[in-house]
NUZAMAR-866431 format. One record per residue: x, y, z of N, C-alpha, C, O in turn; residue in one letter. Coordinates in steps of 0.02 Angstrom, whole numbers, padded with zeros to 5 digits, always signed. Atoms other than C-alpha are relative to their C-alpha. Layout:
BEGIN
XYZXYZXYZXYZA;...
***
This chain:
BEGIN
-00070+00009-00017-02232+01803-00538+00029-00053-00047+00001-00103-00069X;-00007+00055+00081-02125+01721-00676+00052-00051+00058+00084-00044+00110X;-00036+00077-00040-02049+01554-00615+00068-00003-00057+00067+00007-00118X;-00053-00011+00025-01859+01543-00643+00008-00085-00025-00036-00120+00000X;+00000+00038+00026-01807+01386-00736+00081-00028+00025+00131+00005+00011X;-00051+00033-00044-01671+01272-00638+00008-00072-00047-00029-00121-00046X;-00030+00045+00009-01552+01172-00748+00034-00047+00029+00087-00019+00040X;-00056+00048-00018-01458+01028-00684+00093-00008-00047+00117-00025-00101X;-00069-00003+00045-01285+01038-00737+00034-00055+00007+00039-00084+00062X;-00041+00083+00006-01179+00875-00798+00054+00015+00025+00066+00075+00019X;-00032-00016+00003-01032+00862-00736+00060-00021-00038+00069-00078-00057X;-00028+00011+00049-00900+00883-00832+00061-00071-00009+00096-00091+00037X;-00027+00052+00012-00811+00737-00910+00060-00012+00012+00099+00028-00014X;-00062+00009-00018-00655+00647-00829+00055+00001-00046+00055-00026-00101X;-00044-00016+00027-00501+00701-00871+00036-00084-00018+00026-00136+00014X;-00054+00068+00026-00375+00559-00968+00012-00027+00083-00015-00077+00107X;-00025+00027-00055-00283+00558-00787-00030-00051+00027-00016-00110+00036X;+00059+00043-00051-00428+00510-00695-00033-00076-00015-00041-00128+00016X;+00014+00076+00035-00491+00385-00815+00047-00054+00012+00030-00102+00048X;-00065+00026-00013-00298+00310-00831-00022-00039+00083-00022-00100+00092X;-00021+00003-00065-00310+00301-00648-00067-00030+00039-00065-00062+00091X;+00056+00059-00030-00490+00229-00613-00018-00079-00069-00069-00113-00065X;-00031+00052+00036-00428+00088-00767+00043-00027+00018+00049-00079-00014X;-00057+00031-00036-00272+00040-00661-00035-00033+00057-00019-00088+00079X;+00046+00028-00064-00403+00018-00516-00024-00055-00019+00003-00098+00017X;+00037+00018+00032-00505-00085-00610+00029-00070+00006+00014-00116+00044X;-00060+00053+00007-00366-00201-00664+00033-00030+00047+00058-00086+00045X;-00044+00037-00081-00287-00215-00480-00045-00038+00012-00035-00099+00015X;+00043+00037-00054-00457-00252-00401-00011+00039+00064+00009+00097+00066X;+00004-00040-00060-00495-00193-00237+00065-00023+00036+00103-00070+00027X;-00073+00022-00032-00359-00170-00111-00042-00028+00081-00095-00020+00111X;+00018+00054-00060-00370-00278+00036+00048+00014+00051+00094+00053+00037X;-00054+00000-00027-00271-00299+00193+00055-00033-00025+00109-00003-00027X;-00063+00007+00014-00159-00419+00125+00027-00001-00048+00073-00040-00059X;-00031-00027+00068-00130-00339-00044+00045+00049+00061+00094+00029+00092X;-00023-00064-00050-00088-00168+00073+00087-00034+00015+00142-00010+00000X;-00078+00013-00031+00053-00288+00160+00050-00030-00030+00111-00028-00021X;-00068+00013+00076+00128-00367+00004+00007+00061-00025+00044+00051-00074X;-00033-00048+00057+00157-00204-00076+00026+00035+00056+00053+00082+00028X;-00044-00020-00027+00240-00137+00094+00050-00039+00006+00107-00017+00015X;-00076+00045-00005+00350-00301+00099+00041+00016-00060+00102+00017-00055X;-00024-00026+00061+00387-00248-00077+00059+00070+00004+00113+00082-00022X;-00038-00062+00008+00439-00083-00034+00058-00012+00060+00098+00025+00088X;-00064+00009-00059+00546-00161+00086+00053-00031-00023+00108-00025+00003X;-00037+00026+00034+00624-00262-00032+00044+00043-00051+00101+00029-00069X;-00020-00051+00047+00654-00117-00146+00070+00047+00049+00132+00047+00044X;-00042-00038-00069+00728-00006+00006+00082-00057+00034+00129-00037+00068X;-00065+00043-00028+00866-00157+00048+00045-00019-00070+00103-00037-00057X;-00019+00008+00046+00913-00182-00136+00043+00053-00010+00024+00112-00015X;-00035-00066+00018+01085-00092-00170+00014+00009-00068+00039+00061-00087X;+00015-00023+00066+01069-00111-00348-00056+00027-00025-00062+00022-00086X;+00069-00050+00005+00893+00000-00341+00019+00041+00011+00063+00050+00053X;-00018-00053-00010+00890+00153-00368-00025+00046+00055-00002+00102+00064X;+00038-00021-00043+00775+00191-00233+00032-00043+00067-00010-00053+00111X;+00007+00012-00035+00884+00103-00116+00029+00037+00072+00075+00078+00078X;-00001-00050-00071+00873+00161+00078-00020-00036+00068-00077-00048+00089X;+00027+00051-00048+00883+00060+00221-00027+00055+00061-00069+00029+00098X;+00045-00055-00054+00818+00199+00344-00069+00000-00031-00110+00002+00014X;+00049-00002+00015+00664+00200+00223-00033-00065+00016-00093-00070+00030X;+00018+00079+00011+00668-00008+00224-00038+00010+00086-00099+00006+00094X;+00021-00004-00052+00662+00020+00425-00053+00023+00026-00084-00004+00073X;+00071-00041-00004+00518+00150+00418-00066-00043-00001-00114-00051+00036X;+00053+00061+00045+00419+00024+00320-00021-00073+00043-00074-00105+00044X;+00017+00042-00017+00458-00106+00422-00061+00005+00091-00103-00030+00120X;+00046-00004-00044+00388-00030+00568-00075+00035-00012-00110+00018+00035X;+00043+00009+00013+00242+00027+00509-00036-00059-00023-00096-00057-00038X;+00047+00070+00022+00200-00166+00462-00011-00017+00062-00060-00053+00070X;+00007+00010-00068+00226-00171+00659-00053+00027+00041-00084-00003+00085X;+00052-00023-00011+00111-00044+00687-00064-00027-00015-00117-00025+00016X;+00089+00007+00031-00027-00102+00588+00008-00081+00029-00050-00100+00027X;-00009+00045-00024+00021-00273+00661-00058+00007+00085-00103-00029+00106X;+00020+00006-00065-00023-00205+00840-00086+00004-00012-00134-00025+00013X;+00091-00034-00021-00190-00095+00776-00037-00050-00016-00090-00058+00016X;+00078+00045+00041-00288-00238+00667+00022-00048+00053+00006-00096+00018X;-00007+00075-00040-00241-00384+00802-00110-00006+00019-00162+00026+00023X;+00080+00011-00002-00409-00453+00826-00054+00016-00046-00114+00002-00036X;+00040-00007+00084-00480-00401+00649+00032-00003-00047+00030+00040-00091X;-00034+00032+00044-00371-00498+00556-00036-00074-00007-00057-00104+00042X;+00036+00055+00002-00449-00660+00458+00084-00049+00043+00123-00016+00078X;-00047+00041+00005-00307-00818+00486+00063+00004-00027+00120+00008-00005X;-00034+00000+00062-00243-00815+00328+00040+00078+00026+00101+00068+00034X;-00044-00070+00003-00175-00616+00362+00021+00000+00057+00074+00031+00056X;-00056+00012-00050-00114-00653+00544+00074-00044-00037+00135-00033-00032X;-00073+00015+00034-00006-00766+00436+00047+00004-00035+00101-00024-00042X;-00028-00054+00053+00027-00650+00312+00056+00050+00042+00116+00059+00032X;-00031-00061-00031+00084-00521+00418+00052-00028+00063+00099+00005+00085X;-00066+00042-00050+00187-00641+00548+00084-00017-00068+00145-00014-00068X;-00075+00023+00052+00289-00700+00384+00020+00052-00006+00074+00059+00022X;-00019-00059+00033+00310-00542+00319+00044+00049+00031+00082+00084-00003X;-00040-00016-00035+00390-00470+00476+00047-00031+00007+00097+00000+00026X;-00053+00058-00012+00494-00612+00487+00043+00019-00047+00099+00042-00040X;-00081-00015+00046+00575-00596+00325+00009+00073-00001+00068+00080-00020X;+00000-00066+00012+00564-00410+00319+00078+00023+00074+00133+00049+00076X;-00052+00007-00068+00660-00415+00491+00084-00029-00010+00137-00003+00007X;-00058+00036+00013+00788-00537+00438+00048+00050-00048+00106+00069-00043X;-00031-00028+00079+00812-00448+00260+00057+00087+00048+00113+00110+00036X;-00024-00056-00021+00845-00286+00373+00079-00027+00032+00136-00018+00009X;-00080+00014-00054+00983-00357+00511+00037-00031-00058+00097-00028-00046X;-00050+00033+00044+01059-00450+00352+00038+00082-00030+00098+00090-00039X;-00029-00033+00049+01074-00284+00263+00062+00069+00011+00107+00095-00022X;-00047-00037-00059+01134-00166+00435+00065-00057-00004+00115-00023+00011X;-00043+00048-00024+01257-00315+00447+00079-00001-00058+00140-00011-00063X;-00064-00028+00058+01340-00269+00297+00020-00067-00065+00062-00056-00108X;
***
């Protein structure tokens, strides 16, 4: 009985994108919780800005409650430092909003 012969196949080499895009990783770092909540205060900042072109205070509001959300789920697996992250961050995020409904 003839014995069949079982290559391993490489797989094939990452596309530019992918590379691009695990080189941007690279360069950030890992993401953390309170990277995660600076780049939603960000997008909250972006969302209240009426000289952006992206701006949208129904999106700013979205944003802000989801920092509320994730506020409620991590309570108790948050270090210090990101309870105080995430207390400021509602704060001004909050403010920035009723300033921007306010007209």
């Amino acid at each position: 009985m003839a014995r069949s012969r079982v290559t391993a196949r490489r797989p094939p080499p990452p596309r530019a994108e992918e590379r691009a895009m695990a080189e941007q990783t690279e360069r950030l770092g890992p993401m953390d919780l309170s990277t995660f909540l600076i780049s939603l205060a960000s997008n909250v900042s972006v969302h209240l800005d009426p000289a952006h072109k992206a701006y949208d205070v129904a999106l700013a509001k979205q944003t802000i409650d989801i920092l509320e959300m994730l506020e409620v789920k991590t309570q108790g697996n948050r270090t210090e430092e990101e309870d105080t992250l995430i207390s400021g961050i509602l704060y001004q995020t909050r403010l920035a909003y009723c300033d921007a409904v306010k007209g």
